[in-house]
N, C-alpha and C positions, 0 to 999 in steps of 0.2 A: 326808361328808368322805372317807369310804373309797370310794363311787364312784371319784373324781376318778385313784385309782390302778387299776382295775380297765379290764379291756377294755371299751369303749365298745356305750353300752346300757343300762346296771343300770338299772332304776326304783324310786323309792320315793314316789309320787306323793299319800298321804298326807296333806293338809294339817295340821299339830299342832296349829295354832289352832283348827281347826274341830273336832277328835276331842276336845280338851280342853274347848269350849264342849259339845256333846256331852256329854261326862262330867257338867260342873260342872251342867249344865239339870237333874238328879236328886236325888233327896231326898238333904242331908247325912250321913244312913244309909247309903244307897244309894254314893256317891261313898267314904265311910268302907271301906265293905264293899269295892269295888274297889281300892281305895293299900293297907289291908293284904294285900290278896292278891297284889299287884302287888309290895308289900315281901318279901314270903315270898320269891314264886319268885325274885324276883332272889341272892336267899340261897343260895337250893337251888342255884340257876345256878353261883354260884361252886364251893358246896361238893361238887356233881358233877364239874364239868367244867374248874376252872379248880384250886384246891386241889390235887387228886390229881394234876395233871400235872406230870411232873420236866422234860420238856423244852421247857417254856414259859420264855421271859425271867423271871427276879425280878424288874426292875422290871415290867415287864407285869403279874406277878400281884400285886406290891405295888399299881398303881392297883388292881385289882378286889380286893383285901382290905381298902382303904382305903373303897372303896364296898360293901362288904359291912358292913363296922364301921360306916354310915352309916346304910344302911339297917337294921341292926339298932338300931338308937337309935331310927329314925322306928319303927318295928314296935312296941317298947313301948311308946313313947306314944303309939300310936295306937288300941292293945290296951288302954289306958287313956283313953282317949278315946271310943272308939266305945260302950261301953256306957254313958258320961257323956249322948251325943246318944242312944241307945237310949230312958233311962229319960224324956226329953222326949215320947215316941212313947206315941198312942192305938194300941189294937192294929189297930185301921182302917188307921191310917197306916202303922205295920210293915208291916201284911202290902202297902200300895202298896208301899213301900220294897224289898221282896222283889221283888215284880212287875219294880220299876227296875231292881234286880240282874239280875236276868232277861235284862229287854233291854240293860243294860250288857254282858255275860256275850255274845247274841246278833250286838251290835256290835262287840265286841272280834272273835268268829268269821269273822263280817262280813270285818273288816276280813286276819285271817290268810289266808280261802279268794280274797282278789284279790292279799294279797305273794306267796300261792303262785303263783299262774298265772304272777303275773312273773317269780318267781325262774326255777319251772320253762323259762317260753320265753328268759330270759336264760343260763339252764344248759344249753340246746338250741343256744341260736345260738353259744355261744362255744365248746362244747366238739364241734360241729360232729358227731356221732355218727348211727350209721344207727337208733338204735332203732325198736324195732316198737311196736303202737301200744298194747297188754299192756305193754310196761316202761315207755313213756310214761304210762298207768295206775297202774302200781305208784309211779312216782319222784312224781307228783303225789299220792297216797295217803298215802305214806313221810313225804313232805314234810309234810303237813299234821298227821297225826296227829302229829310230832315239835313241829310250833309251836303245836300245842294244848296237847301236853305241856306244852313251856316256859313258854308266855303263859297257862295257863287253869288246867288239873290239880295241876302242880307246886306252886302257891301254893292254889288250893281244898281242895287233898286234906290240903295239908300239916297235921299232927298241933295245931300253935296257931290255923289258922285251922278247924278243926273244931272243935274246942274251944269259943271264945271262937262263933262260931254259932250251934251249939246250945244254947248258954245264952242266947241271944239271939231266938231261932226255937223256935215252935211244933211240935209233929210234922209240923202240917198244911202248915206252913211248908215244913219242910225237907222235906217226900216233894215240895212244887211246886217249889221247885231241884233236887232230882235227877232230876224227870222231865225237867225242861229242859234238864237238862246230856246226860243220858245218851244223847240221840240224837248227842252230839257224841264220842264214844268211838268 
């Protein structure tokens, strides 16, 4: 919808049916463990970026307060929920569930390292600049480490989704997500 006003170009080529079939194909665990992390960061989202700013529209920040109150509703019961489907789980099966996380975790990456390419060639062509090809590097970099931030770290790191994990995950468990995660830092 915000294409539609933007200089002609933007791409978000994405399918959401297919990235949702995607999601859903993995264990209950697995899909649990990504909507809470997904609930966090949209959280953090507001309370960075959207919260602290004076010169943002009120209604503006009222929708995304509205959808923070929202998302913090689905977080608790989901935060009550996930270890409800947890204790269903052989430790065989957790530890697959993890593995899903993983590649959930690697598709989500996936999918941020091709919005970059676009954003970055849509940010080239409209803002028509001579850059060299060192700042074209850095802006592609910049970029990305910031939508890992937002889509990936913001909600894994955050303080209830560590928590509720680790009482969820083995040691051997969690040392295999953070090797997985860590090359993406």
């Amino acid at each position: 919808m915000i294409a539609e006003g933007m200089p002609e170009g933007y791409q978000f080529p994405h399918d959401p049916n297919a990235v949702a079939g995607a999601i859903l194909s993995k264990s209950t665990w697995a899909v649990m463990a990504l909507i809470y992390e997904i609930e966090l960061f949209t959280q953090e989202h507001y309370k960075q970026s959207i919260e602290p700013d004076e010169n943002l529209d009120h209604l503006f920040k009222d929708v995304f307060l509205f959808h923070w109150k929202e998302e913090a509703h689905h977080a608790v019961m989901d935060a009550l929920e996930w270890p409800r489907q947890d204790a269903k789980l052989t430790q065989s099966e957790r530890d697959a569930a993890v593995g899903e996380v993983i590649e959930l975790v690697s598709s989500v990456d996936g999918l941020l390292q091709a919005q970059r390419n676009y954003d970055v060639e849509y940010f080239l062509k409209i803002c028509n600049p001579s850059f060299t090809g060192s700042e074209i590097e850095q802006l592609n970099a910049g970029l990305l480490k910031a939508y890992r931030w937002q889509y990936i770290f913001s909600g894994v790191e955050h303080g209830r989704y560590q928590d509720l994990l680790g009482r969820l995950t083995t040691d051997e468990q969690k040392e295999r997500l953070g090797a997985a995660f860590s090359p993406l830092r």
